[in-house]
PyMOL Python script that loads the backbone (N, CA, C, O; Angstrom):
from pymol import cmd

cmd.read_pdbstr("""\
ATOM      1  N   UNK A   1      35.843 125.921 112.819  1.00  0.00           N
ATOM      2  CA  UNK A   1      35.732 124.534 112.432  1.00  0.00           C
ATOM      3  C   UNK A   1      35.863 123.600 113.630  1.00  0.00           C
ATOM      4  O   UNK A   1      35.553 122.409 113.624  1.00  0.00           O
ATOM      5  N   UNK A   2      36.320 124.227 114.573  1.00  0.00           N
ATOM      6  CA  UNK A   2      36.480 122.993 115.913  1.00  0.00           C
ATOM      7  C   UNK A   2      35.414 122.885 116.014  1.00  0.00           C
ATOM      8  O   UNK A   2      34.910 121.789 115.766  1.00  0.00           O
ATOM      9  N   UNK A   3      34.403 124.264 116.530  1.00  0.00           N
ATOM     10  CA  UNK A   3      32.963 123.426 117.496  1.00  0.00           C
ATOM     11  C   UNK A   3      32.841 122.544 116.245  1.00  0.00           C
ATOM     12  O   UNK A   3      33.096 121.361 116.472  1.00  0.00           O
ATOM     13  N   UNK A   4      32.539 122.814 115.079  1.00  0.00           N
ATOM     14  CA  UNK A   4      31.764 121.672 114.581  1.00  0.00           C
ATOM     15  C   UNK A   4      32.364 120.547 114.079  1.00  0.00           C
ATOM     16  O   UNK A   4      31.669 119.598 113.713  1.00  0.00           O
ATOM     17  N   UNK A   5      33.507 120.523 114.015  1.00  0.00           N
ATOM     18  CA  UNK A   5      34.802 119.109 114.497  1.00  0.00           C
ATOM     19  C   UNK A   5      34.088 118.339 116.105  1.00  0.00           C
ATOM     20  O   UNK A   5      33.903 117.188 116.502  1.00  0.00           O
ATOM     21  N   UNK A   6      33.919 119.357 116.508  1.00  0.00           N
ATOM     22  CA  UNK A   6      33.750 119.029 117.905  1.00  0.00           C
ATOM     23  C   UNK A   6      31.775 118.096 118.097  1.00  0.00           C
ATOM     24  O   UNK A   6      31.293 117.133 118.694  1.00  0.00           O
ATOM     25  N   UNK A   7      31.320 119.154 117.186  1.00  0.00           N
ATOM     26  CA  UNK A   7      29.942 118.861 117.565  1.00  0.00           C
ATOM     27  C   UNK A   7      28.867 118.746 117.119  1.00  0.00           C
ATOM     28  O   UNK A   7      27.730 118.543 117.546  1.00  0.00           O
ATOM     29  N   UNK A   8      29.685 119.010 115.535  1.00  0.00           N
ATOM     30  CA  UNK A   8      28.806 118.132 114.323  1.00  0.00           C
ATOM     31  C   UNK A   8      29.502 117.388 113.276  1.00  0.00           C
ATOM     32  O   UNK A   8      29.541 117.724 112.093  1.00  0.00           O
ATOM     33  N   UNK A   9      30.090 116.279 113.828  1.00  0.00           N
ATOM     34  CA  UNK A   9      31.560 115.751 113.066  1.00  0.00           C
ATOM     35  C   UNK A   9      31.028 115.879 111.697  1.00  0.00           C
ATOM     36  O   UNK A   9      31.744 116.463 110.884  1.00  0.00           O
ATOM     37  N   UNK A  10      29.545 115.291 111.201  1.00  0.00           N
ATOM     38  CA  UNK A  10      29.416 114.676 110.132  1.00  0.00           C
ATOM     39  C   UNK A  10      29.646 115.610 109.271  1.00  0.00           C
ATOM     40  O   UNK A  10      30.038 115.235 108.166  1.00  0.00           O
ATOM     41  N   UNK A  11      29.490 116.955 109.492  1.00  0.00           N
ATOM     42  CA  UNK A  11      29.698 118.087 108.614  1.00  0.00           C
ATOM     43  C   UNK A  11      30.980 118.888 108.427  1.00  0.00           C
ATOM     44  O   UNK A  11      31.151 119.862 107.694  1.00  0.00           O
ATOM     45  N   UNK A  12      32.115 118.098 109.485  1.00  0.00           N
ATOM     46  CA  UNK A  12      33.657 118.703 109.287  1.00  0.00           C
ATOM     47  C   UNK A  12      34.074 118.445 108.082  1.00  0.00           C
ATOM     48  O   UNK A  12      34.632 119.216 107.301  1.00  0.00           O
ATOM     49  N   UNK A  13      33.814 117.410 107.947  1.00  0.00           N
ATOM     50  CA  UNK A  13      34.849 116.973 106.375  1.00  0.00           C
ATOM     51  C   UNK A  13      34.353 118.006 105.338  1.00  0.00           C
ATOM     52  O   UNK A  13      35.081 118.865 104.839  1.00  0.00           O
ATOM     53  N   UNK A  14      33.053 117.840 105.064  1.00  0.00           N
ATOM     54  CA  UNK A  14      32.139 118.555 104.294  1.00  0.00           C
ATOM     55  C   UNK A  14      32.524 119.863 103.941  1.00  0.00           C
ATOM     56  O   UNK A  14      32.616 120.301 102.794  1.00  0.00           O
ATOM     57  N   UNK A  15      32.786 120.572 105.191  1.00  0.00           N
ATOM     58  CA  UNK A  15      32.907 122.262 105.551  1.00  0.00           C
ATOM     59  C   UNK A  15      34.432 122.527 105.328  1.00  0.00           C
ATOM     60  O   UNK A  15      34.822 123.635 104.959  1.00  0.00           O
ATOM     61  N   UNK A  16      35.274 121.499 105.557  1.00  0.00           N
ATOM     62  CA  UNK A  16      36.630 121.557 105.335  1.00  0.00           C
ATOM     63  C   UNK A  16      37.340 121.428 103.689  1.00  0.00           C
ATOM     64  O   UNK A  16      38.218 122.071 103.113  1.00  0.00           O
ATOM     65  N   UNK A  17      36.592 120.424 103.347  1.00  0.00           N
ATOM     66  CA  UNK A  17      36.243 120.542 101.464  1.00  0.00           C
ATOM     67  C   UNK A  17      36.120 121.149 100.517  1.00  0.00           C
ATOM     68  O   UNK A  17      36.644 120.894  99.433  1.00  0.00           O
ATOM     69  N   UNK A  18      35.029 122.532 100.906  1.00  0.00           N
ATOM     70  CA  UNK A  18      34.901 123.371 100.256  1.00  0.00           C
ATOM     71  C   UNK A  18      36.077 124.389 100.534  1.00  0.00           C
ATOM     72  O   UNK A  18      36.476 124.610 101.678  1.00  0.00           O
ATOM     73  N   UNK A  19      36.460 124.827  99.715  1.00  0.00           N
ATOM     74  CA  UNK A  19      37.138 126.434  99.801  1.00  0.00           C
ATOM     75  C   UNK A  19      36.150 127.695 100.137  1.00  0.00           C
ATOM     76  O   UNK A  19      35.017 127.641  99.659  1.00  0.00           O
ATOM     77  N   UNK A  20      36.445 128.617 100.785  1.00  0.00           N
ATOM     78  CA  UNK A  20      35.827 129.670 101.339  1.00  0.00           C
ATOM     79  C   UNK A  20      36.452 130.607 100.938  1.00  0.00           C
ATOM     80  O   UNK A  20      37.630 130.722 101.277  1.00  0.00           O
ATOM     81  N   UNK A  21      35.970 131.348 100.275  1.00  0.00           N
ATOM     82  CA  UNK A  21      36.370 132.845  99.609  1.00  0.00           C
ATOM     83  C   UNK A  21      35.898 134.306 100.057  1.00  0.00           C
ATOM     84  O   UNK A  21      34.847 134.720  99.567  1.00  0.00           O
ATOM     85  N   UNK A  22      36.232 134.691 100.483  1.00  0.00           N
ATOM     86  CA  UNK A  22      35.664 135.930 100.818  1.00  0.00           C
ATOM     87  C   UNK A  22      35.368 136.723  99.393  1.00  0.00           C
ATOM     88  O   UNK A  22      35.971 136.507  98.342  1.00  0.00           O
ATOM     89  N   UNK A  23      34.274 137.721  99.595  1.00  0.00           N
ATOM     90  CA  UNK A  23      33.858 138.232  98.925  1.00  0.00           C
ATOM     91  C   UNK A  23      33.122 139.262  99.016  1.00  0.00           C
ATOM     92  O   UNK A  23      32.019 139.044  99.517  1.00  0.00           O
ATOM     93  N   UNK A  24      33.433 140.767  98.575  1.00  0.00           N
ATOM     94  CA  UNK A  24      32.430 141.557  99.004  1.00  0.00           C
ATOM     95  C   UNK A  24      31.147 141.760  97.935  1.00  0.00           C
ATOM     96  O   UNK A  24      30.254 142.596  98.067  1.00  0.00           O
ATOM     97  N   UNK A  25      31.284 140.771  96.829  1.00  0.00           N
ATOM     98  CA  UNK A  25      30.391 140.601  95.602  1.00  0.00           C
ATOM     99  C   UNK A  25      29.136 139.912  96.283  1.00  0.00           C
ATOM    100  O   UNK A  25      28.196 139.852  95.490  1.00  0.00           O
ATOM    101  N   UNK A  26      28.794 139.257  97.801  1.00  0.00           N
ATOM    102  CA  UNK A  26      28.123 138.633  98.329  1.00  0.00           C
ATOM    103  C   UNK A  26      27.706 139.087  99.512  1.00  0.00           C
ATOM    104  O   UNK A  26      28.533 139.264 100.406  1.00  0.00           O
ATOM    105  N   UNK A  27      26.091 139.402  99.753  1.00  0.00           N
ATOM    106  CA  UNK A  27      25.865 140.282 100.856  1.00  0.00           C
ATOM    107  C   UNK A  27      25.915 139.048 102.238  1.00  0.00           C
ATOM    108  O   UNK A  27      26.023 139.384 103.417  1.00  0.00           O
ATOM    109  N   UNK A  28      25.813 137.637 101.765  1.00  0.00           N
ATOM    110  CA  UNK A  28      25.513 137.415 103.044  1.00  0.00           C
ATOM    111  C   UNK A  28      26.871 135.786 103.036  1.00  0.00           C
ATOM    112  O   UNK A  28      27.980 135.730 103.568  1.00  0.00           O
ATOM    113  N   UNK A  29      26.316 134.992 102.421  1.00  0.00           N
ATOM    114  CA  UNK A  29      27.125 134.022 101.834  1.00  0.00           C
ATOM    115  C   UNK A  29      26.182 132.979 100.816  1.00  0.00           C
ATOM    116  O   UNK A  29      24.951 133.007 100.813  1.00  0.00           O
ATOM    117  N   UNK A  30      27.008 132.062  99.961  1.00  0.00           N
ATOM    118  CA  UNK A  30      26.252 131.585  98.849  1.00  0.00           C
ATOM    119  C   UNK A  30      27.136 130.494  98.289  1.00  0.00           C
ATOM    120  O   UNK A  30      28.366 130.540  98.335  1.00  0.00           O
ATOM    121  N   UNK A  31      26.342 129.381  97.687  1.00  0.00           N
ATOM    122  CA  UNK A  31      27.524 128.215  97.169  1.00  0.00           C
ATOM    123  C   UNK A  31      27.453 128.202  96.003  1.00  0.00           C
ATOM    124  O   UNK A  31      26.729 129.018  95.433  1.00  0.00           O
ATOM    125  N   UNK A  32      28.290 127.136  95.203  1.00  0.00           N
ATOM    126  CA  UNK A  32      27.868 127.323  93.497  1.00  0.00           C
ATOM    127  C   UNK A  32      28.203 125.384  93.592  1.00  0.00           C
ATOM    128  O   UNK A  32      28.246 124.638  92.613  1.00  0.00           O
ATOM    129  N   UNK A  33      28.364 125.044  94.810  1.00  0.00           N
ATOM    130  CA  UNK A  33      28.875 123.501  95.206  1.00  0.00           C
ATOM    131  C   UNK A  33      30.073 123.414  95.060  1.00  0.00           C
ATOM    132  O   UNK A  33      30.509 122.390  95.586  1.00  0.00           O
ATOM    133  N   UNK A  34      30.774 123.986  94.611  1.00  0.00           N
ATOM    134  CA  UNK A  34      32.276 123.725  94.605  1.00  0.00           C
ATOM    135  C   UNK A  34      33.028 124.115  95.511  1.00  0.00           C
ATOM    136  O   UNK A  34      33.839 123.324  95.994  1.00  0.00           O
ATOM    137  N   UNK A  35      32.926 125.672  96.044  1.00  0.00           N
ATOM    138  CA  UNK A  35      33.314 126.255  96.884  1.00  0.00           C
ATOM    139  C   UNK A  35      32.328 127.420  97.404  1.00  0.00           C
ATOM    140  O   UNK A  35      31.280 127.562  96.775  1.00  0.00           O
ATOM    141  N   UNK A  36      32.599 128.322  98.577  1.00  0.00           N
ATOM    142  CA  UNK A  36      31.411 128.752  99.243  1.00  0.00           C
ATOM    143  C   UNK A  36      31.773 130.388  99.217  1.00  0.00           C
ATOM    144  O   UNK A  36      32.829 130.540  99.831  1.00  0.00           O
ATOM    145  N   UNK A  37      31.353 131.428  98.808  1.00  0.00           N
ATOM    146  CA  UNK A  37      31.342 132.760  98.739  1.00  0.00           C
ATOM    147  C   UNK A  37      31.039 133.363 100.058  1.00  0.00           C
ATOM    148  O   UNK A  37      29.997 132.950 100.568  1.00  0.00           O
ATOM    149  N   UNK A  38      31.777 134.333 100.793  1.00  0.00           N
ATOM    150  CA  UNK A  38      31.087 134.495 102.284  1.00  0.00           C
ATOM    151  C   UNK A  38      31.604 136.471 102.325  1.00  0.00           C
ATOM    152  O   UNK A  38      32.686 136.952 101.988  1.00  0.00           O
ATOM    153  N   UNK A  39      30.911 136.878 102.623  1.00  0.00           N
ATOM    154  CA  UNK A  39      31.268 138.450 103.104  1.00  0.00           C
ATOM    155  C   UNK A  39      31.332 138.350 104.510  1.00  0.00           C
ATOM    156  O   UNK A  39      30.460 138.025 105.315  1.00  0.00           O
ATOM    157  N   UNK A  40      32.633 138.719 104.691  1.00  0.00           N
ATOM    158  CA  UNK A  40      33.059 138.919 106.003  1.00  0.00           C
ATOM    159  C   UNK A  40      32.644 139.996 106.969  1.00  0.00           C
ATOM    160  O   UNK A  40      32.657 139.728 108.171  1.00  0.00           O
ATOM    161  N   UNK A  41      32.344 140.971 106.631  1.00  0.00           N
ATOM    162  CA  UNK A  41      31.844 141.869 107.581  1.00  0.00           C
ATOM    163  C   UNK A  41      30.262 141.136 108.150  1.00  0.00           C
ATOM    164  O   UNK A  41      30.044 141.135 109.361  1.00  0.00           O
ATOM    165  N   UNK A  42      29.136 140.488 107.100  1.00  0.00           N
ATOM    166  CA  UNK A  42      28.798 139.558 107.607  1.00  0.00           C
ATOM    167  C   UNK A  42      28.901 138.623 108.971  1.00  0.00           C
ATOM    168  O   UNK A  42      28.402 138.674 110.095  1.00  0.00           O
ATOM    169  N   UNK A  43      29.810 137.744 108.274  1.00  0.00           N
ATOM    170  CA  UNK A  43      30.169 136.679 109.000  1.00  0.00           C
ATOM    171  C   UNK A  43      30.427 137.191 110.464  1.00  0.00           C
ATOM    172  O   UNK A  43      29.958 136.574 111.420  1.00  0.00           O
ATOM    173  N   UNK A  44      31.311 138.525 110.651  1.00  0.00           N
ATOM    174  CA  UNK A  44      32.198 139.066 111.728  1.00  0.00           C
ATOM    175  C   UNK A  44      30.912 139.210 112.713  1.00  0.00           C
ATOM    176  O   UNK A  44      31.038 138.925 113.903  1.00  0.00           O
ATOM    177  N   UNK A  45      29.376 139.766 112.061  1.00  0.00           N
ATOM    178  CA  UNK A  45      28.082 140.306 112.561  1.00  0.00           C
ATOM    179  C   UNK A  45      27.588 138.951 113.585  1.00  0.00           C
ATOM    180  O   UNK A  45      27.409 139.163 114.785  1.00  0.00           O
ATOM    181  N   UNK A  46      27.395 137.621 113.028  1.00  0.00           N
ATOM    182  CA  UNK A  46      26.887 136.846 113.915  1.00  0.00           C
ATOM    183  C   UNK A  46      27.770 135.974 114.843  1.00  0.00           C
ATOM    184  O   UNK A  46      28.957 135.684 114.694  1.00  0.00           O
ATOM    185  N   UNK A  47      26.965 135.644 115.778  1.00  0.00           N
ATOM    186  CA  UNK A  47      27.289 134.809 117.196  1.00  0.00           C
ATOM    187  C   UNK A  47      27.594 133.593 116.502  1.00  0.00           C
ATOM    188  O   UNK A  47      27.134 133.181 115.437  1.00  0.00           O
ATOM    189  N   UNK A  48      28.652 132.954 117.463  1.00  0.00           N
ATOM    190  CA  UNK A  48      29.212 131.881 117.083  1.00  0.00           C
ATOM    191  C   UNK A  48      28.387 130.251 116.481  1.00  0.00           C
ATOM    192  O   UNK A  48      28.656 129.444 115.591  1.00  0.00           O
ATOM    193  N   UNK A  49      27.114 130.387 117.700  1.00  0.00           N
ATOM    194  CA  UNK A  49      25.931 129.756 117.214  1.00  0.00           C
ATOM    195  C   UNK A  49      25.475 129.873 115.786  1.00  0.00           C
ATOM    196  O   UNK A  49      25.091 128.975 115.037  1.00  0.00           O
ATOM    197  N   UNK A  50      25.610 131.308 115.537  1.00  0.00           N
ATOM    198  CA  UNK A  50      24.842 131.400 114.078  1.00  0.00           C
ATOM    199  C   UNK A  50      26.463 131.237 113.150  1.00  0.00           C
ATOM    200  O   UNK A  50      26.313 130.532 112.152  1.00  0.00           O
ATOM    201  N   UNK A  51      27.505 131.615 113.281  1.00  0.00           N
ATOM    202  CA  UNK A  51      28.302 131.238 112.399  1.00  0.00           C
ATOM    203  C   UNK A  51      28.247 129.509 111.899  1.00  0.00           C
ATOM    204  O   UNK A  51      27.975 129.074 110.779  1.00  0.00           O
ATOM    205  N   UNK A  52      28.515 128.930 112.836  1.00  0.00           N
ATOM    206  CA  UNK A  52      28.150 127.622 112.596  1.00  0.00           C
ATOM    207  C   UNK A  52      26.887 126.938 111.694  1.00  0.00           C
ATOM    208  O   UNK A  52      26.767 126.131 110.772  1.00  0.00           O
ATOM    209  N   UNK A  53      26.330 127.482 112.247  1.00  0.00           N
ATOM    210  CA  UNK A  53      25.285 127.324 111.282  1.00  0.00           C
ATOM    211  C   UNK A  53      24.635 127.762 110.240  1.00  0.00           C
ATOM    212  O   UNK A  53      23.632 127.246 109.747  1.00  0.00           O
ATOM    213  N   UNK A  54      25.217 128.763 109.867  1.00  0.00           N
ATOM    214  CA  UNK A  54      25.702 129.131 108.274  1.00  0.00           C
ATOM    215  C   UNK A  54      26.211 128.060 107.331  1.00  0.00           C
ATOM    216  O   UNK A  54      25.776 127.525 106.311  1.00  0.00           O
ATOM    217  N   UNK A  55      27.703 127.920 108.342  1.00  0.00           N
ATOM    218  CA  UNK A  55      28.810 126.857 107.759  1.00  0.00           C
ATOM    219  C   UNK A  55      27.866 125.806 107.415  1.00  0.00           C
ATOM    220  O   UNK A  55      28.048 125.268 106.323  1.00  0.00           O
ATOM    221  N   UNK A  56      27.101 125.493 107.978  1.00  0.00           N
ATOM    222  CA  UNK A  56      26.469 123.964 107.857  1.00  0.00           C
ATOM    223  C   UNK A  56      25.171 124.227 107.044  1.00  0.00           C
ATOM    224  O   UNK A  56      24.737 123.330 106.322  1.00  0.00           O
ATOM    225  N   UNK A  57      24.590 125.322 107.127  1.00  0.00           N
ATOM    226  CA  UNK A  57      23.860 125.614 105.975  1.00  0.00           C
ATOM    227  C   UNK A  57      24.451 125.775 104.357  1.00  0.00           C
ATOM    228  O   UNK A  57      23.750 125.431 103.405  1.00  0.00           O
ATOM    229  N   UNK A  58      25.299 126.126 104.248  1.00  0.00           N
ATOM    230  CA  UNK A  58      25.888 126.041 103.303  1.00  0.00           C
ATOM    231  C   UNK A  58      26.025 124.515 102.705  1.00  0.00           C
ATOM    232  O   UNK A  58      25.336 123.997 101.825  1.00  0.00           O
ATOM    233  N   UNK A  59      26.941 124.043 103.323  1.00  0.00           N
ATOM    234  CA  UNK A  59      27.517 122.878 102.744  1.00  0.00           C
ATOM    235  C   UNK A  59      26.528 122.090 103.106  1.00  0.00           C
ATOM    236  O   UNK A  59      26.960 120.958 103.324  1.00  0.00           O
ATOM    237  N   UNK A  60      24.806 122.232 103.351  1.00  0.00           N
ATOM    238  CA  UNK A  60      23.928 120.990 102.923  1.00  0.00           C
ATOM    239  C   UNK A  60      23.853 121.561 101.768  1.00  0.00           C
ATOM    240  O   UNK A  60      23.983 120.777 100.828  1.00  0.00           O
ATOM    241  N   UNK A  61      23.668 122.777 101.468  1.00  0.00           N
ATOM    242  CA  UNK A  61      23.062 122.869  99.689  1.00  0.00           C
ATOM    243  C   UNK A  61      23.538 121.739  98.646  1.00  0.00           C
ATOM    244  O   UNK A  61      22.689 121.056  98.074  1.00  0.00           O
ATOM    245  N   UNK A  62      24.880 121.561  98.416  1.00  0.00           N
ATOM    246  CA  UNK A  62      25.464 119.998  98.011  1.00  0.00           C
ATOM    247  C   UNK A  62      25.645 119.059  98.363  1.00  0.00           C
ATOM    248  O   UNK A  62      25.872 118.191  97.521  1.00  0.00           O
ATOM    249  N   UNK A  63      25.648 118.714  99.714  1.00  0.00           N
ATOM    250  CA  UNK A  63      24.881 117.361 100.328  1.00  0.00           C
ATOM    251  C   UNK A  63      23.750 117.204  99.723  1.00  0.00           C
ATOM    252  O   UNK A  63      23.511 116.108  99.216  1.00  0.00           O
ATOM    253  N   UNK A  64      23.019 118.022  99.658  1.00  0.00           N
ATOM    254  CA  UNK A  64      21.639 117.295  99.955  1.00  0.00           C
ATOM    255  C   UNK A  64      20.603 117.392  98.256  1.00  0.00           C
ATOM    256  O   UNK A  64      19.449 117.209  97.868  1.00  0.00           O
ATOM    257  N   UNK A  65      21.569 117.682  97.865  1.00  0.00           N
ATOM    258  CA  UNK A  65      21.384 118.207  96.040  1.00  0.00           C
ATOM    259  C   UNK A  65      20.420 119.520  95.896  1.00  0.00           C
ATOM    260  O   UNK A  65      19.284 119.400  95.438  1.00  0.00           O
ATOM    261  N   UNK A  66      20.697 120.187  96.118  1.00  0.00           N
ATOM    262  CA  UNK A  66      20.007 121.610  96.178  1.00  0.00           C
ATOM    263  C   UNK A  66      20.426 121.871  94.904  1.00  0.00           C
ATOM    264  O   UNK A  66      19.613 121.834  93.980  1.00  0.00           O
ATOM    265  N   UNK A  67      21.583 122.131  94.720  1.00  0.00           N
ATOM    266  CA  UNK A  67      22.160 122.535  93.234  1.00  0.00           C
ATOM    267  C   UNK A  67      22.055 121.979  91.483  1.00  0.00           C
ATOM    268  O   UNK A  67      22.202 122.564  90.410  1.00  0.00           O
ATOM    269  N   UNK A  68      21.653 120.251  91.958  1.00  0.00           N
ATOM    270  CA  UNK A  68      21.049 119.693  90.697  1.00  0.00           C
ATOM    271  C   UNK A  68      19.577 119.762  90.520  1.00  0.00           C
ATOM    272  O   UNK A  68      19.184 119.031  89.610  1.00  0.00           O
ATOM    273  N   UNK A  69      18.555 120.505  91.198  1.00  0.00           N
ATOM    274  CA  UNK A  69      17.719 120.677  91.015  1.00  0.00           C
ATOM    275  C   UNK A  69      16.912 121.755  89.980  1.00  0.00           C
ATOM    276  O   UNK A  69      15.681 121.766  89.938  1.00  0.00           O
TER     277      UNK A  69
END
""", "prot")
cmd.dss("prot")
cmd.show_as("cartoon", "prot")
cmd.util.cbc("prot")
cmd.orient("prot")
């Protein structure tokens, strides 16, 4: 959460909001908007670049209304 505290503020609050659950019911990660489902062996797989941007893929799905559609 720092780099993107650090270097995409607009999406700290956002990413900090949701709860993050691990889950091995989830091959990669997934939202339902409330909170965010993530498999860690996953997560552990990508570079910090791509972790981040997961995180922030995620939490546009309810920014950006993905979910009332």
């Amino acid at each position: 959460m720092v780099v993107i505290a650090n270097h995409h503020d607009g999406f700290a609050a956002a990413a900090c909001a949701m709860p993050w659950i691990e889950s091995s019911k989830v091959q990669t990660a997934c939202t339902n908007g409330e909170r965010v489902l993530y498999n860690a062996a996953f997560v552990d797989s990508l570079s910090l670049p791509m972790t981040v941007g997961l995180i922030i893929h995620e939490v546009m799905h309810p920014l950006l209304g993905h979910l009332e559609r």
